[in-house]
Structures are given as structure tokens and as C-alpha cells.
C-alpha positions in Angstrom: 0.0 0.0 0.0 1.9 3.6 -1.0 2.4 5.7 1.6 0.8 9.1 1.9 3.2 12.0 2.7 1.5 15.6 3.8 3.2 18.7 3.1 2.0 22.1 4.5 1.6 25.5 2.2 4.6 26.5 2.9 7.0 23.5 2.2 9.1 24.2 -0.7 9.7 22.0 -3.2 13.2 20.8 -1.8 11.4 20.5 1.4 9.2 18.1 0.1 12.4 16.1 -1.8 13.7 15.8 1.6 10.4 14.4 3.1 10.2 11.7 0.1 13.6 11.1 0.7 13.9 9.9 4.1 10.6 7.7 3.7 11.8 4.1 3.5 8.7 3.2 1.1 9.1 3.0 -2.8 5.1 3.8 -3.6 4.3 7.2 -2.0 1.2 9.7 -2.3 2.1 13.1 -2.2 -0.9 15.2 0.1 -1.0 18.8 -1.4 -3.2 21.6 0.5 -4.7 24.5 -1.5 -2.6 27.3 -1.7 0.7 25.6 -1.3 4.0 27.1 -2.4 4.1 24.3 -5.4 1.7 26.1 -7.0 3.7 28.7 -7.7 5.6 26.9 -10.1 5.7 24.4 -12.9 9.8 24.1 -11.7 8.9 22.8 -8.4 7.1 19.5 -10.0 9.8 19.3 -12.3 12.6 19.1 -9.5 9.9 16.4 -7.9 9.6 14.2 -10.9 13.6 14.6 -11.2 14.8 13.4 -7.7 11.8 11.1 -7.4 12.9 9.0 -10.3 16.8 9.0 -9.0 15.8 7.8 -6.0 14.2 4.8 -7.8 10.7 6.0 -5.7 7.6 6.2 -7.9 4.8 8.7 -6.7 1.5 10.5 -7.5 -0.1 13.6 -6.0 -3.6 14.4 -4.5 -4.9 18.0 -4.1 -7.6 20.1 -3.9 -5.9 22.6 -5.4 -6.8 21.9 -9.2 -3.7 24.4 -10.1 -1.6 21.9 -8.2 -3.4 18.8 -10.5 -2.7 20.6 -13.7 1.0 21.3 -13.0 1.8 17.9 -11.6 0.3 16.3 -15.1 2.4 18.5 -17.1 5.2 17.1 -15.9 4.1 13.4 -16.2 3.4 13.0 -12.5 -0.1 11.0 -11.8 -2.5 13.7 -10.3 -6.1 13.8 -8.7 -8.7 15.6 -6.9 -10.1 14.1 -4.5 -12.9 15.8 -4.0 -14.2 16.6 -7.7 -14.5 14.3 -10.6 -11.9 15.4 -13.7 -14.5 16.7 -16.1 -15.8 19.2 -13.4 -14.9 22.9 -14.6 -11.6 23.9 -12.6 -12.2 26.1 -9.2 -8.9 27.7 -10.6 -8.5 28.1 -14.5 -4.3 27.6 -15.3 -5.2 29.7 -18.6 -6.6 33.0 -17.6 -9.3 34.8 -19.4 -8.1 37.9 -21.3 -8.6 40.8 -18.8 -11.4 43.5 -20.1 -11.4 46.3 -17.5 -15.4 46.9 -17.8 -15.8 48.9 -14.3 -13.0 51.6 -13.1 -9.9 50.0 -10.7 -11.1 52.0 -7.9 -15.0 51.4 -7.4 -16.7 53.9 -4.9 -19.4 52.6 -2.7 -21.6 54.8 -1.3 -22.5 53.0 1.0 -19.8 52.5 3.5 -18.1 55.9 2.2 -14.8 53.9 0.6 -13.5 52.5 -2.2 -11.8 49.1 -2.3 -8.6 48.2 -5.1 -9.3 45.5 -7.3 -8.1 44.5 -10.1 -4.7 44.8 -11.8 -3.5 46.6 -7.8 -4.9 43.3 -6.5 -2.5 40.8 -8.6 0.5 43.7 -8.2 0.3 43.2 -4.7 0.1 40.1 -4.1 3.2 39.2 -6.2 5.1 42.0 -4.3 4.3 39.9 -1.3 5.2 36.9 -2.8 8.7 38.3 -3.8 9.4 39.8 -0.2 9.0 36.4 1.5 11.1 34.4 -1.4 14.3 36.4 -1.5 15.0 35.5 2.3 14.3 32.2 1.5 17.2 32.5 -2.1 19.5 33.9 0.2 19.2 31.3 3.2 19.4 28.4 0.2 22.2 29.7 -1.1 24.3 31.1 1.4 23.4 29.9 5.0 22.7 26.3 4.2 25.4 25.3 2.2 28.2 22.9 3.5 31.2 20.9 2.9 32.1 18.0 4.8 35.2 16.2 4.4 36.7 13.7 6.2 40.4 12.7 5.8 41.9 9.2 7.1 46.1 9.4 6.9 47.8 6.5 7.0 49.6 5.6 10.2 53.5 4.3 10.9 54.0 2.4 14.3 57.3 4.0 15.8 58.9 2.1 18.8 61.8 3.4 20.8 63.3 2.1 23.7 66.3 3.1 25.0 68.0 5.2 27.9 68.7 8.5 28.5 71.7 10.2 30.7 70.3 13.1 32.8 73.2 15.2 34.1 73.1 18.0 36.8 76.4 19.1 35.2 75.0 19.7 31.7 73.8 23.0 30.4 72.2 21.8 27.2 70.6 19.0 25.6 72.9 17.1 23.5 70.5 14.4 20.7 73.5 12.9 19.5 75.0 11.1 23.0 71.1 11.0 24.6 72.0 13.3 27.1 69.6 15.3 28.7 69.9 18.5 31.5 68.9 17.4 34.7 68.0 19.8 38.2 68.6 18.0 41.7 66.3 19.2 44.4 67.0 18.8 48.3 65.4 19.1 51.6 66.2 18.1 55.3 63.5 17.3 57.3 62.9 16.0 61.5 60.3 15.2 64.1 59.5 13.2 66.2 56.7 10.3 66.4 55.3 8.2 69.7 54.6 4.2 68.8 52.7 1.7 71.2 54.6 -0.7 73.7 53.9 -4.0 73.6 56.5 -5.1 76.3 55.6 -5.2 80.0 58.3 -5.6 82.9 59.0 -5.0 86.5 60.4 -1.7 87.3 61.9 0.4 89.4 61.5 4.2 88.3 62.5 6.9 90.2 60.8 10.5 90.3 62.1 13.6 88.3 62.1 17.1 88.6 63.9 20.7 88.9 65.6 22.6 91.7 66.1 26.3 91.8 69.8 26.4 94.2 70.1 29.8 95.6 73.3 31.3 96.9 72.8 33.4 100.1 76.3 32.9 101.1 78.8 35.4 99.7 80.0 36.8 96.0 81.9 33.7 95.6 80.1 30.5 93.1 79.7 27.7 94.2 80.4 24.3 92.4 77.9 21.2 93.0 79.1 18.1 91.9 76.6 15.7 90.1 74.2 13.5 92.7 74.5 16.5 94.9 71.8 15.7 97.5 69.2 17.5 98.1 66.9 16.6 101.0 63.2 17.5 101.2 61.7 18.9 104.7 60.3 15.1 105.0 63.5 13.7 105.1 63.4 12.4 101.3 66.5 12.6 99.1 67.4 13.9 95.4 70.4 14.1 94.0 71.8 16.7 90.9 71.4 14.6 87.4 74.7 17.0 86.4 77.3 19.3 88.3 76.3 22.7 88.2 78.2 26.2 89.6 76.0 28.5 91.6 76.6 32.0 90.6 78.1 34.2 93.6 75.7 36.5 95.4 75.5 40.2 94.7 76.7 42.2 98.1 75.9 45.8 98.1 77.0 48.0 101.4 76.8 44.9 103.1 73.7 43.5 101.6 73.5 39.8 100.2 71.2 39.4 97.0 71.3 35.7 96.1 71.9 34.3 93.2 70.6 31.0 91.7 70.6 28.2 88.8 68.1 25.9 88.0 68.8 21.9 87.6 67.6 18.3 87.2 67.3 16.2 90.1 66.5 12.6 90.5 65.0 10.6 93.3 67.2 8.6 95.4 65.1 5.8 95.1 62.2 4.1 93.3 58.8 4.5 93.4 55.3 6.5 93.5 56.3 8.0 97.2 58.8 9.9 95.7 56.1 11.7 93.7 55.8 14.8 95.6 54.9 18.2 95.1 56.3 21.4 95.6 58.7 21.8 98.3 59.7 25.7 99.5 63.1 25.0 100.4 65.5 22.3 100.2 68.7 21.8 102.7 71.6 20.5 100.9 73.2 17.7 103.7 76.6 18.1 102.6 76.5 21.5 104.0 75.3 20.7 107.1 77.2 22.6 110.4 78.9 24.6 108.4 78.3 28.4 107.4 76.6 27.6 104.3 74.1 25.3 105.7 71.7 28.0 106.1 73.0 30.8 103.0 72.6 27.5 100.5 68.9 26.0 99.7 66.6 24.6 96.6 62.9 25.6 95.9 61.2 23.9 93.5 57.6 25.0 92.0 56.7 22.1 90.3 55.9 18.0 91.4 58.1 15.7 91.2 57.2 12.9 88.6 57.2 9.3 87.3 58.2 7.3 90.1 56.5 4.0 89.9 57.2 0.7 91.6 55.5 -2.3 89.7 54.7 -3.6 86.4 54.8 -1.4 83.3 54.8 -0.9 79.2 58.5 -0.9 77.3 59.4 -1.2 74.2 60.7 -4.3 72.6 63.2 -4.6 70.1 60.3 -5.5 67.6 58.7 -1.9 68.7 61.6 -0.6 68.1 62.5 -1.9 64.9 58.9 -1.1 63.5 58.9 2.2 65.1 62.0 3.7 63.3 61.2 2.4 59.9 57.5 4.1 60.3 59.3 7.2 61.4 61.9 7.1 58.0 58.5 6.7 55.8 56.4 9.0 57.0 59.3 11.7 57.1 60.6 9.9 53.2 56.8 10.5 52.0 56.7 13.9 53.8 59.7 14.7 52.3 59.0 13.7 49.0 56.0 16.0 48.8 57.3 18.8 49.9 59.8 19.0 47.5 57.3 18.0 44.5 55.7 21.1 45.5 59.0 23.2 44.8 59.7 21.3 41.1 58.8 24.3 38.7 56.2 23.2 35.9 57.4 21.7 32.9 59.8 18.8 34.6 59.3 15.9 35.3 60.1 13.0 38.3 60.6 9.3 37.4 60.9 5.9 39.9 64.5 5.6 40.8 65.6 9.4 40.6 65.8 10.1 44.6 68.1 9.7 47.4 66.8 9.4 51.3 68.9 9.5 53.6 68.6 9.0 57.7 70.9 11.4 59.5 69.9 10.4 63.0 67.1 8.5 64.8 67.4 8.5 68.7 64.8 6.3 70.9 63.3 7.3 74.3 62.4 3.8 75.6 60.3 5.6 78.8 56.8 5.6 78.2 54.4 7.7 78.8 50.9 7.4 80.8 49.3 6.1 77.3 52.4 3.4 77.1 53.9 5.1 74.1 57.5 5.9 73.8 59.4 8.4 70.8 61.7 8.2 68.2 63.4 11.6 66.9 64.5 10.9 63.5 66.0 13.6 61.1 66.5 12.4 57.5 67.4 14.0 54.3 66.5 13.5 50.4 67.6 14.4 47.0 65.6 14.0 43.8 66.8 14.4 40.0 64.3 16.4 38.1 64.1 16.9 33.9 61.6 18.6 31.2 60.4 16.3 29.2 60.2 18.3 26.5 63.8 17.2 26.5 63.3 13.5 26.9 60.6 14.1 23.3 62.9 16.0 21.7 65.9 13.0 21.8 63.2 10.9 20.1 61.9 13.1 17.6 65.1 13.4 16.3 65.3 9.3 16.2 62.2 9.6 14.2 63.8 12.4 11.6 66.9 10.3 11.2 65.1 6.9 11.3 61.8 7.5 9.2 61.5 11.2 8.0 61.9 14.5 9.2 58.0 15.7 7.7 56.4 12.6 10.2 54.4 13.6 13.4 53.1 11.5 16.0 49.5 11.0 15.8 49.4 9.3 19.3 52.1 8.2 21.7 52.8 6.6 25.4 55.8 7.6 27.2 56.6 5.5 29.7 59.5 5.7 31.5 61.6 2.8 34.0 63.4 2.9 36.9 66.2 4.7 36.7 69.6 4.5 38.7 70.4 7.6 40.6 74.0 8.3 41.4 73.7 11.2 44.0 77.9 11.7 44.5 78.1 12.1 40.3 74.9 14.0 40.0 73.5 11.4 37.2 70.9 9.8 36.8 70.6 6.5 34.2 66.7 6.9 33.0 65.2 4.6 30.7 62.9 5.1 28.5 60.0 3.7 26.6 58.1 5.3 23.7 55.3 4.0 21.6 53.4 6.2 19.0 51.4 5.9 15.5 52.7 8.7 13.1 51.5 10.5 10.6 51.7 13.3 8.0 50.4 16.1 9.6 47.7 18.0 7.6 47.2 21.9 8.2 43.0 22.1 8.2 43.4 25.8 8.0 45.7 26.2 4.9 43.7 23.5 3.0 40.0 24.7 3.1 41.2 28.0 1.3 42.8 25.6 -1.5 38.8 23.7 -1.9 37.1 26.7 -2.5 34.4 26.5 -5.7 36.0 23.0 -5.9 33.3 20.2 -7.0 34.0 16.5 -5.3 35.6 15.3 -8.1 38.3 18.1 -8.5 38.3 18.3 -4.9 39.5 14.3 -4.3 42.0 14.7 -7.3 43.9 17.7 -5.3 43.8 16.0 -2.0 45.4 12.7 -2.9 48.2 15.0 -4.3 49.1 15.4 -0.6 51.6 12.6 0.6 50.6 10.3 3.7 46.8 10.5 2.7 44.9 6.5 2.8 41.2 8.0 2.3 39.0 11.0 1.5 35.3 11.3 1.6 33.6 14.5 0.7 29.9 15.6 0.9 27.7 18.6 0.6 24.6 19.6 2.0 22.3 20.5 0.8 21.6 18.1 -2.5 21.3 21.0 -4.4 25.2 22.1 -3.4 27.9 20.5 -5.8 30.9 22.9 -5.1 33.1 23.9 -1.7 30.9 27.2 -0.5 33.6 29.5 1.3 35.6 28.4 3.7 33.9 29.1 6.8 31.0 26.5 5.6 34.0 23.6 5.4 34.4 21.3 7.8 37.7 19.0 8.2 37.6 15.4 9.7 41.4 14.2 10.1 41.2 10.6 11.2 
């Protein structure tokens, strides 16, 4: 059964190609209104019949519009009206009558005090009306809608390259020939320090910490204490000097003593939580005692004495220990690493294998504290080998220019690169490096749509393959009516 197509009154006749076109079915019926813009033409049922028959489609047309009929059968198209049988008089005569202008073109009625134009005015007008609306409609047909497509497909070249590269601190320019490559090396220094769990538990015996302010009340002379100095609370207990200290000699003015004084550690003479005492105003020194400077010599202290503890407790074992000061080198390593990332300017580029850590000092404090954790102060140092890639592609585009030819561009390409040896005394670093990439001729889009101008396909394909490295070109232009490359603005370039 054909299939009927409608078109409205103001589908052109290219619009209604384009509607017959895209239908799938062979056998179509073409539904014309009255007044449709086909009628305006005998050309529009000839384009019809034209594209119609290329496309292989066969089709007839059914209108009220008897104008409509008459054109479609002068062109050989099968035409009815629906409506009214053929030997019916037309509604609308295509030959019209000689025109015999019996009345005047302006007739006055009296009745409603105004005239109204007929006539010769009448068919004037409406074909200035008709002519307005059709020239926007030339001018978008003929220069908004047309448009080149063309798609161009190059042929490809696979391009491996594997080799190694020499970055050197010491160079100031890239050399192709020997692979060598100016390299930057970036350093930092870097400490803290980190607490870690105890897993061990012991018996102990800690003593009690603290500090003593020793005053001297005695005279202008100093006054040396020797280390475990004891120092003797008004309780009777006993702390001795970690260190020897010298008291600094009062200051006597007409007879007046100002004492002088030092601060140092003291530890408890013995273990355990009794020795955890507070603060204590004043301190006797036994050694001095029934002399002169049993009185002018003393030790205040404002703060507790802490951490003595009689029983079991938390300590870190070897394993701790072990575990705790490699964490400690890899958080500082990865700390380290970062921050001096953040310093590499933009542009180079950091492989596996081009750094140097280094631990300067790790020290352990196995006392714990009242979570059971003890520390590790660790202070490291690293040194990293930076270089611009730009370098590492220009090494291998000159492989390619002395390899292949000097005109071929990569298309797409992997760098990869392996781990490289980094010899931090010579300031070089071994990198090497692995490079895959499809090339191509490359083709300037810009430069060759003002060479297609006016160009039909045909001319079009035959100066295109003239360009080296090209497998395939396909060209189209839309719309059907457009055989030639429009300016270049309305060209569109593909490269595949």
C-alpha cells in the first residue's frame, strides 16, 4: 500500500524532496493543500519528478488545489482531486481569461463611504508579497545552508623506541646525538618526632624527676655542686643533681646579700610512687650541714616531682623498636617527597629511581608515657633528580627524523619511562625510557580549506590525494542542491 506523505503550504519544493527522501517506502502519495507554495511553479514538479525517479521511488499527487493537479500532469506526475470528478470545470483556470477592465480599478461605494482596489492593484500586490517572502528564503538556500564536509583518514606508521637516556646535573644543554639530557637535583632536610605503642611489659623500678632552683645566700663567691649532689626534702626524702652545676656568687651591696641562683635536674634517690611529691619551699643541701653555708645555701622547687612508679609497666621491645624507626623514616621519606614536588617548577618531570633518602639520626626514648607510648626523633634528608620532558621528546623526535623522516608527526604516543639509577655523588641519573606512538603526516585544516574553495567532489579528491601520507578521503555537501566547496567558513575537516 503507498504511503501518503502531507506537506504544508509553505513547504518548498526541496522540502518536500527531503520528506520523500527519508521515507523508507518506494510507492508514495504526495498530500497537497490548497494554496501551497508548489503552485507557484511548474519548476517545483519538475525538480519532484527529477529526484523522485533518481531515487528509484515512484509517486502520484492528491490535491484540492486543481492548479496543483494541472501542473503535476504537465510534468508526467499521476495527479487527482479528490474531491471533484476530472470533467468538473476547474475552481482555478491555469489559462486565464483575457482581462477587459469593464468597471473603473477604484470602485466607490456609497454606501460605506470607501473605495476598495481590485483589479490589476490586486494581482500587483500580491506578487510584491510573494517576492518579499522568497528572496530570504534564495538567500538562506544559497548562502546559510550550504556545506562541505570532508573527512580525511592518513595513514599511520607504528614508531617504537626504547632506549636510555643520561640526565646530568652538570649539563647546560641538551645534547641528541649522545642521549643526554639536563637534569636539576632538588634537596630538603627534614625532622620530628613520632610516639609508637609498647607492647612489652616488665617490672620496674623508676625513680621520680624534677627541677631545683639552688640559691646562693652565702657570699659573691660561686659555688660548684658536683653531680648527685643531694638535696633533701623537709620530710627527710633525698634527690640528687642529674649534672654538676656552679651556683653563681651573690651580689653584696654595702653589706647587703642578693642571692643568686641556677636551676637543675634532680632525680630521686630511690624508686617509686612516694617519691612523687609536690612542691617543696626550700630544700637543705646535707653536705653543707654545720657549716656556714648550711643556712645561706637552699633549693625551691615549684613544680611536682614525677614518674616514680614501683610495679609492672609498658616498654618497648626490640620489635617496637624496629617497627617504630622504619615508620618514622617513611612518614618523614613521603613527607619529604612531597614537599619537595611542591618546589619542582612546571614543565619537569620526576621518574621511579631518581631520589636519594637518607637517615641522619634516629634517637629512641624507651620511657613511656601514661598512654604506654615511647618516641623516636629521627631527622632524614632526600635528594631528587628532576628533567623537562620536553627534553626526553625531543631525543626521540630526532630518532624519528633520522630513522623514518623528518615531515612525520606522532598522531598518538605513550611515554613510559623505567626505573632509573640515581648516582647522587656524580649527580646522574641513568633513565630509561620507553616510547610508543602511531605517526602521521600532519595536515594543516586551515591552509587547505582555502585551497577547496568552488571545488566540485571530483576536482576536490584529485587535489587532496596529491598530498603525501593520505589513505582516504570522503567529501559531501549539503544540501543536495550544493555541488561545489561554499567559502571556507562553511568547510568542515575530519582528520582521522
Amino acid at each position: 500500500m503507498p504511503k501518503k506523505i502531507y506537506i504544508t503550504k509553505n513547504d518548498t519544493a526541496e522540502m518536500a524532496v527531503i520528506k520523500i527522501l527519508k521515507s523508507k517506502e518506494d510507492n508514495i502519495i504526495l498530500s497537497v493543500p490548497n494554496f501551497s507554495q508548489l503552485a507557484n511553479s511548474a519548476d517545483n514538479f519538475s525538480l519532484l519528478k527529477k529526484e523522485v525517479e533518481e531515487s528509484g521511488k515512484e509517486i502520484s499527487i492528491e490535491s484540492v488545489d486543481d492548479i496543483v493537479v494541472e501542473l503535476a500532469r504537465r510534468n508526467e506526475i499521476e495527479a487527482i482531486n479528490p474531491f471533484f470528478s476530472q470533467n468538473k470545470k476547474n475552481i482555478r483556470s491555469m489559462e486565464p481569461e483575457p482581462v477587459v477592465l469593464k468597471e473603473p480599478l477604484v470602485e466607490i461605494n456609497p454606501e460605506d463611504g470607501g473605495g476598495r482596489v481590485r483589479g490589476k492593484f490586486s494581482v500587483m500586490f500580491a506578487l510584491l508579497i510573494m517576492i518579499v517572502l522568497t528572496i530570504p528564503g534564495i538567500y538562506i538556500a544559497y548562502t546559510v545552508l550550504p556545506q562541505a564536509n570532508v573527512k580525511i583518514v592518513t595513514q599511520k606508521m607504528d614508531f617504537d623506541y626504547s632506549s636510555s637516556l643520561t640526565v646530568d646535573k652538570a649539563a647546560l644543554a641538551l645534547n641528541v646525538e649522545t642521549n643526554k639530557i639536563p637534569g636539576q637535583v632538588f634537596s630538603q632536610k627534614k625532622n620530628g618526632q613520632l610516639t609508637f605503642p609498647a607492647t612489652g611489659e616488665k617490672n620496674i623500678n623508676k625513680k621520680a624527676t624534677g627541677n631545683i632552683t639552688i640559691y646562693n645566700n652565702h657570699s659573691s663567691a660561686p659555688q660548684s655542686l658536683v653531680a648527685s649532689t643531694r638535696f633533701e626534702s623537709p620530710d627527710g626524702k633525698i634527690f640528687r643533681l642529674v649534672e654538676g652545676v656552679t651556683v653563681p656568687g651573690a651580689v653584696v651591696n654595702d653589706g647587703k646579700v642578693t642571692p643568686s641562683s641556677i636551676t637543675a635536674k634532680v632525680i630521686a634517690d630511690r624508686g617509686g610512687e612516694i617519691y612523687n611529691i609536690g612542691p617543696v619551699e626550700r630544700w637543705t643541701i646535707p653536705g653543707f650541714k654545720h657549716t656556714t653555708k648550711e643556712k645561706t645555701f637552699y633549693g625551691v622547687s615549684t613544680e611536682s616531682m614525677k614518674g616514680g612508679f614501683t610495679g609492672k609497666s609498658a616498654y618497648p621491645t626490640d620489635e617496637d623498636i624496629k617497627n617504630a624507626k622504619e615508620k618514622s623514616s617513611q612518614v618523614l621519606e613521603d613527607g619529604l617527597k612531597s614537599l619537595i614536588k611542591n618546589e619542582i617548577p612546571s614543565g619537569f618531570k620526576l621518574a621511579e629511581g631518581s631520589s636519594k633518602f637518607s637517615i641522619i639520626k634516629q634517637a629512641v626514648n624507651t620511657d613511656v608515657n601514661e598512654r604506654n607510648e615511647f618516641s623516636i626523633f629521627t631527622e632524614v634528608e632526600m635528594s631528587l633528580m628532576a628533567f623537562r620532558e620536553a627534553d626526553v621528546n625531543e631525543v626521540i623526535n630526532n630518532n624519528i627524523k633520522k630513522e623514518l623522516n623528518p615531515d612525520l608527526k606522532p598522531k598518538t604516543f605513550t611515554l613510559t619511562y623505567g626505573d632509573g639509577k640515581y648516582d647522587y655523588v656524580k649527580g646522574i641519573l641513568i633513565l630509561p625510557v620507553i616510547y610508543k606512538a602511531k605517526l602521521e603526516y600532519p595536515v594543516d585544516v586551515e591552509k587547505l580549506k582555502s585551497t577547496m574553495v568552488g571545488k566540485s567532489e571530483l576536482e576536490l579528491k584529485a587535489s587532496l590525494f596529491t598530498i603525501p601520507g593520505l589513505a582516504n578521503i570522503q567529501v559531501s555537501f549539503w544540501p543536495f542542491w550544493v555541488n561545489r566547496v561554499p567559502n571556507k567558513n562553511k568547510v568542515d575537516i575530519i582528520v582521522e
